[in-house]
C-alpha positions as CSV (number, residue, x, y, z in Angstrom):
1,X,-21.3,1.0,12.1
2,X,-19.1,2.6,15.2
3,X,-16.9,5.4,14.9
4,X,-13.3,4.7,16.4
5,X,-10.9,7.4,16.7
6,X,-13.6,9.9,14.8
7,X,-12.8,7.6,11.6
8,X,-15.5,6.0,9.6
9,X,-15.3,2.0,10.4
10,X,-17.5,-0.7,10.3
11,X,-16.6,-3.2,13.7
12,X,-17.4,-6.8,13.2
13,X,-15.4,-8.4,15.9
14,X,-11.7,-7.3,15.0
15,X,-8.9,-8.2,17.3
16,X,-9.0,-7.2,20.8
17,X,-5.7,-6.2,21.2
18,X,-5.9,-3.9,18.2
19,X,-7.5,-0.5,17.6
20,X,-8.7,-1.1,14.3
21,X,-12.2,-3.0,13.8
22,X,-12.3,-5.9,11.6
23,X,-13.8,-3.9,8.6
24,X,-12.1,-0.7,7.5
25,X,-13.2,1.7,5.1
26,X,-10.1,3.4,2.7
27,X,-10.6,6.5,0.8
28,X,-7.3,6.0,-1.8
29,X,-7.4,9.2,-4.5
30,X,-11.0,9.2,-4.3
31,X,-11.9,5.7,-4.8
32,X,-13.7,3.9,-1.7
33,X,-12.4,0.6,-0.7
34,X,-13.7,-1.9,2.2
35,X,-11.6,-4.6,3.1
36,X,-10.2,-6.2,6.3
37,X,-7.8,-4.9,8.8
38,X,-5.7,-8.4,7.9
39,X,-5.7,-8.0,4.5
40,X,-4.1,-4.6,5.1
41,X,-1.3,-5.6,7.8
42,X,-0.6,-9.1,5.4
43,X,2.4,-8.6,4.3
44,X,4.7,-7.6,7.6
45,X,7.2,-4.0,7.5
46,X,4.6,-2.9,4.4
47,X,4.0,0.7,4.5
48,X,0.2,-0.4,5.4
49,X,1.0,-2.8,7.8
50,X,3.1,-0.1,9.5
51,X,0.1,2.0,9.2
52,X,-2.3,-0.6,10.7
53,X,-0.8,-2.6,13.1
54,X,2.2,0.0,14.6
55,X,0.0,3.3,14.5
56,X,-3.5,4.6,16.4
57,X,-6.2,5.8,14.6
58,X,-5.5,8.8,15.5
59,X,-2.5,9.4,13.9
60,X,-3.8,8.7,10.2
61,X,-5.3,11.2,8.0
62,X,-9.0,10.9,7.2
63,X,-11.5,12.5,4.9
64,X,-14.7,14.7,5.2
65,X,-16.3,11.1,5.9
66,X,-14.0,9.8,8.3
67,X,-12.4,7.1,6.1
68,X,-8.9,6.7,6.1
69,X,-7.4,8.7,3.4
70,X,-4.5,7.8,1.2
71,X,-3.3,10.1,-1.6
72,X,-2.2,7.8,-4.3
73,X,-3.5,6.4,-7.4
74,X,-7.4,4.5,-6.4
75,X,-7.6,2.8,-9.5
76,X,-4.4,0.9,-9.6
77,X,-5.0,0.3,-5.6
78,X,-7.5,-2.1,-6.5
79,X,-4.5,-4.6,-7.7
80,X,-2.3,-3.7,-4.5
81,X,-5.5,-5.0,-2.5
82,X,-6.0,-8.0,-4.7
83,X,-2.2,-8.9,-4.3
84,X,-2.7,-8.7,-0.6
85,X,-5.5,-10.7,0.4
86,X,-3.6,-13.6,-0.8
87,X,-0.5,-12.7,-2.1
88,X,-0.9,-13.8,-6.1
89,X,-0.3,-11.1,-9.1
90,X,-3.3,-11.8,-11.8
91,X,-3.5,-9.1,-13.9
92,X,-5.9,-8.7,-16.7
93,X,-4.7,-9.0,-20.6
94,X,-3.3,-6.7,-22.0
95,X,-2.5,-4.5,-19.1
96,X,-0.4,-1.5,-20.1
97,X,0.2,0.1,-16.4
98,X,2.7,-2.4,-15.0
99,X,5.1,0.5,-15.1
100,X,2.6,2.6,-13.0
101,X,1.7,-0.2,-10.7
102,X,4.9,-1.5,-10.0
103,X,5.8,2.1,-8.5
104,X,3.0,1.7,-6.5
105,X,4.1,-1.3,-5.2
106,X,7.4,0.5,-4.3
107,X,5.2,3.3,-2.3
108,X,3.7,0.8,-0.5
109,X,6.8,-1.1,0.5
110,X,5.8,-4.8,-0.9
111,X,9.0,-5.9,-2.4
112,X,7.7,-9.1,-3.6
113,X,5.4,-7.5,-6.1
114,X,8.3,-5.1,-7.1
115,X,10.0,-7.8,-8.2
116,X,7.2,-9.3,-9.8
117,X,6.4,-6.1,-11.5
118,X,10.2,-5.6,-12.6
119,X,11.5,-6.5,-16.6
120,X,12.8,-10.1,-17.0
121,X,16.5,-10.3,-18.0
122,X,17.2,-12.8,-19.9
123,X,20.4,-14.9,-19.8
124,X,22.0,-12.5,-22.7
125,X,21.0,-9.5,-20.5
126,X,18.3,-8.6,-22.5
127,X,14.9,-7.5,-21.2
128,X,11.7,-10.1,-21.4
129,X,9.4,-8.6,-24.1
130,X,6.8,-10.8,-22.1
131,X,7.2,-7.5,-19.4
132,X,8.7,-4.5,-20.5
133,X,5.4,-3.3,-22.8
134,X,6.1,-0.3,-22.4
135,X,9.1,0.4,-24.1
136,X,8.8,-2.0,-27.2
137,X,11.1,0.0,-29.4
138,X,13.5,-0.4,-26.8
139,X,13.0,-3.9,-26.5
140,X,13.5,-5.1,-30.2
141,X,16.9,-3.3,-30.1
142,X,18.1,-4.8,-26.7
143,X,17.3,-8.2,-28.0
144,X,18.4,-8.1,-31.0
145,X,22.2,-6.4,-30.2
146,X,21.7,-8.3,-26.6
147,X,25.8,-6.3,-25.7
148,X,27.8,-8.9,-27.1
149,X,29.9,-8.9,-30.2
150,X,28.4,-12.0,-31.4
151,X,25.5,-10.7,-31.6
152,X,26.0,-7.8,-34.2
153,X,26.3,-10.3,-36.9
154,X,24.5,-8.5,-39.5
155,X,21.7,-11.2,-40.5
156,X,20.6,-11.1,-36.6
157,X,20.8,-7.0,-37.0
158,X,18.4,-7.2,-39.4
159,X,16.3,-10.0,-38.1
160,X,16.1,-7.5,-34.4
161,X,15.5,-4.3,-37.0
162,X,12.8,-5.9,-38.5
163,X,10.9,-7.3,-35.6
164,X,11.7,-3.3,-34.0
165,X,10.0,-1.9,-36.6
166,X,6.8,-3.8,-37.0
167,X,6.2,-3.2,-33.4
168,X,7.7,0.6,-33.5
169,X,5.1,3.2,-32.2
170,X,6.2,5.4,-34.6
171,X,4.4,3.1,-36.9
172,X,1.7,2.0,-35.1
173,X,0.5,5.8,-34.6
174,X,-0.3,6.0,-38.4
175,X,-2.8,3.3,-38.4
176,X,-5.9,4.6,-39.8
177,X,-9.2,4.9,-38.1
178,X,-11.4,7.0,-36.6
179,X,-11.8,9.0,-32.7
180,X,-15.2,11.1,-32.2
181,X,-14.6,13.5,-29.0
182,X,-17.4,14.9,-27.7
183,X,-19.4,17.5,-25.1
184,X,-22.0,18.3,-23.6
185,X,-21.7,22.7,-22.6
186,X,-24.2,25.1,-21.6
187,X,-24.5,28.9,-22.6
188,X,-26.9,31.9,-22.2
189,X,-28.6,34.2,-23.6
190,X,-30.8,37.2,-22.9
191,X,-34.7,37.2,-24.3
192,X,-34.2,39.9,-26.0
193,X,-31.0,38.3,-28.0
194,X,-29.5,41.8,-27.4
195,X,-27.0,41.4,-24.7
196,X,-23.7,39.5,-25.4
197,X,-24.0,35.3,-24.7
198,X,-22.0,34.1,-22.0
199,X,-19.2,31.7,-22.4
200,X,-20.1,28.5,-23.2
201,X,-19.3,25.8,-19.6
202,X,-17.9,22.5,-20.7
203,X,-18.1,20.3,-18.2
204,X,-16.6,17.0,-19.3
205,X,-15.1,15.9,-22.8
206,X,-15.4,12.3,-23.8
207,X,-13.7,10.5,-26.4
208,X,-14.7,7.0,-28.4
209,X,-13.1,4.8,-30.6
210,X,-10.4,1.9,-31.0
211,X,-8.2,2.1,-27.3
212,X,-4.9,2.1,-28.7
213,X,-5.9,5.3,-30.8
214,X,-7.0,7.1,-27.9
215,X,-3.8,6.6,-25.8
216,X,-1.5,7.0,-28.6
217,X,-3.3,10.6,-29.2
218,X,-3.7,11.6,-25.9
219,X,-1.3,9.9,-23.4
220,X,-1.2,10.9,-20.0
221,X,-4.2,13.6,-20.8
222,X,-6.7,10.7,-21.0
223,X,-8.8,9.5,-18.1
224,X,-9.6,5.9,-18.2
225,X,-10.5,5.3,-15.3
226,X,-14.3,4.3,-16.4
227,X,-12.9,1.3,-18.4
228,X,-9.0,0.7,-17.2
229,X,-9.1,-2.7,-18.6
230,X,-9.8,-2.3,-21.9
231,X,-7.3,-4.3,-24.4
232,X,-5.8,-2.1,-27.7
233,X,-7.4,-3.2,-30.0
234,X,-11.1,-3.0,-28.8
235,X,-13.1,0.0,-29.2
236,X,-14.6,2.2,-26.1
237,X,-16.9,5.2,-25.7
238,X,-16.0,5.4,-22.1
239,X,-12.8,7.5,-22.0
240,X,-13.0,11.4,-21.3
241,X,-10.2,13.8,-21.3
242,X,-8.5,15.2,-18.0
243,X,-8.6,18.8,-19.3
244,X,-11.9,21.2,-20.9
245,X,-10.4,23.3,-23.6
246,X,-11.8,21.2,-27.2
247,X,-9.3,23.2,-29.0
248,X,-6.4,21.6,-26.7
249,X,-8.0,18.5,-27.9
250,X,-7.8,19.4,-31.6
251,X,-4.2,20.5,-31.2
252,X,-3.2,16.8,-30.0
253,X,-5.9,15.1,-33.0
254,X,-4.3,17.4,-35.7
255,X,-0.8,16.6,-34.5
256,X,-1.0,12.7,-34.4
257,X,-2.4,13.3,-38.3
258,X,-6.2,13.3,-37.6
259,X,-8.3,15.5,-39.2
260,X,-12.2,16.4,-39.0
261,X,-14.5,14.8,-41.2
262,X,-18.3,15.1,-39.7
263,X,-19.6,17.2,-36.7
264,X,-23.3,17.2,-35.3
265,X,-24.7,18.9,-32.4
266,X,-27.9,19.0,-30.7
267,X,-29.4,21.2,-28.3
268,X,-32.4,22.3,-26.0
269,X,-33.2,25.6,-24.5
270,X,-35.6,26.9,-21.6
271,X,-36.2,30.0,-19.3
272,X,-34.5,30.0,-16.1
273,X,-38.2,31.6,-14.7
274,X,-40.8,33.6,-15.9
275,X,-39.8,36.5,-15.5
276,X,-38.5,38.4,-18.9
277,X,-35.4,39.9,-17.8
278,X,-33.9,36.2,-17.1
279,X,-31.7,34.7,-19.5
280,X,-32.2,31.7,-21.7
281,X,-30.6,29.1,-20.8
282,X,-29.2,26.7,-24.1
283,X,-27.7,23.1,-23.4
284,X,-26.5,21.0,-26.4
285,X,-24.7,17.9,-26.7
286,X,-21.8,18.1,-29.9
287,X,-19.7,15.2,-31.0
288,X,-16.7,16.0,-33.6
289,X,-15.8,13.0,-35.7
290,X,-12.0,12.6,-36.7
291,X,-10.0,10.2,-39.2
292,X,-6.8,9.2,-40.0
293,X,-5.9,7.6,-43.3
């Protein structure tokens, strides 16, 4: 490992003529990557091949480590790095960030997967279902009215209302089921139970259950960052919330229709030391089961 520039690179032969090593080490939002200095200055006039083939290192931020720092989304990053070590788009099923990672794309100046990224228009001007995910409301509508006045005959109107509605989010968010949130919180307590317990800590809220509950509920508020990839309609317990109030949590359940049906908590307790003036220190773990009929 050699240091270049005070930034934290691994040199394994890289070109001579360059300042970069062959193996650099990226700190994007917090997620570490390694990869080559190639793969980073692949596609030409690119944001990073701007970076890494017309700048020093130098003139780059870095982190506390020494890697080189980019403040931008790490998990999605993974696809922009994937796209450039050979320049192919695979994505995995289901994928619901296109939106996301097609902005990205813009950031990092590779037109060619903007376009990718970008919703199909089909020969009636309407937009490819096969892309636009997102917006599937939208979608059925565009389709089916596609902006001429042929197609507003009223069978086809009905045909596009249809197919709208049996993909409508407004009708998908009252599927039934169930979401259990839970945390794990610490609190104190004198020995002698007389003085006043401090405030419970909770340090991280997680949420389980079927994916497409969980986003539907929580949106934007939901970090899934510990399982990005996971399809609708399979279940996870891998999710955790980007906030640490529960009852912010109970607001959003009781508004999308959920309500509580079970609760259990469990819980240990020890002295901080042996000496009787110390608090008590209680930890417990509580999980809140929700339903929607």
């Amino acid at each position: 490992m050699a240091l270049v520039g005070s930034a934290r690179v691994l040199s394994n032969g890289g070109d001579a003529d360059s300042p970069f090593p062959e193996i650099i080490e990226l700190n994007v939002g917090g997620q570490v990557y390694l990869t080559r200095h190639k793969t980073l200055i692949a596609v030409p006039d690119s944001l990073l091949w701007q970076m890494f083939n017309q700048k020093t290192p130098k003139e780059l931020s870095r982190d506390s480590k020494g890697r080189y720092f980019l403040d931008r989304d790490g998990f999605l990053f993974r696809y922009i790095l994937d796209y450039l070590r050979d320049l192919n788009l695979v994505l995995p099923d289901y994928f619901p960030e296109k939106c996301r990672l097609k902005r990205e794309a813009d950031f990092f100046q590779l037109q060619d997967l903007s376009k990718r990224l970008s919703p199909k228009v089909s020969k009636e001007n309407s937009i490819s279902e096969e892309i636009s995910q997102s917006d599937p409301e939208e979608v059925g509508f565009l389709g089916g009215a596609g902006g001429s006045t042929a197609s507003l005959d009223p069978t086809r109107f009905v045909s596009a209302m249809t197919s709208t509605h049996t993909r409508s989010p407004s009708l998908e968010s009252r599927k039934s089921g169930y979401i259990t949130v839970g945390y794990r919180g610490s609190y104190t307590i004198g020995r002698d139970a007389q003085a006043d317990a401090k405030f419970r800590r909770v340090a991280r809220i997680t949420v389980c259950g079927k994916t497409s509950l969980a986003k539907e509920v929580f949106g934007d508020t939901l970090n899934e960052s510990r399982d990005p990839d996971r399809p609708p309609e399979r279940y996870t317990s891998r999710y955790y919330l980007k906030f640490n109030f529960l009852e912010q949590a109970f607001e959003k359940l009781s508004e999308a229709g959920f309500r509580m049906v079970a609760c259990s908590s469990t819980g240990t307790c020890a002295y901080a030391s042996s000496d009787p003036s110390e608090d008590k220190i209680w930890t417990s773990y509580t999980e809140y089961v929700f339903c929607r009929d």
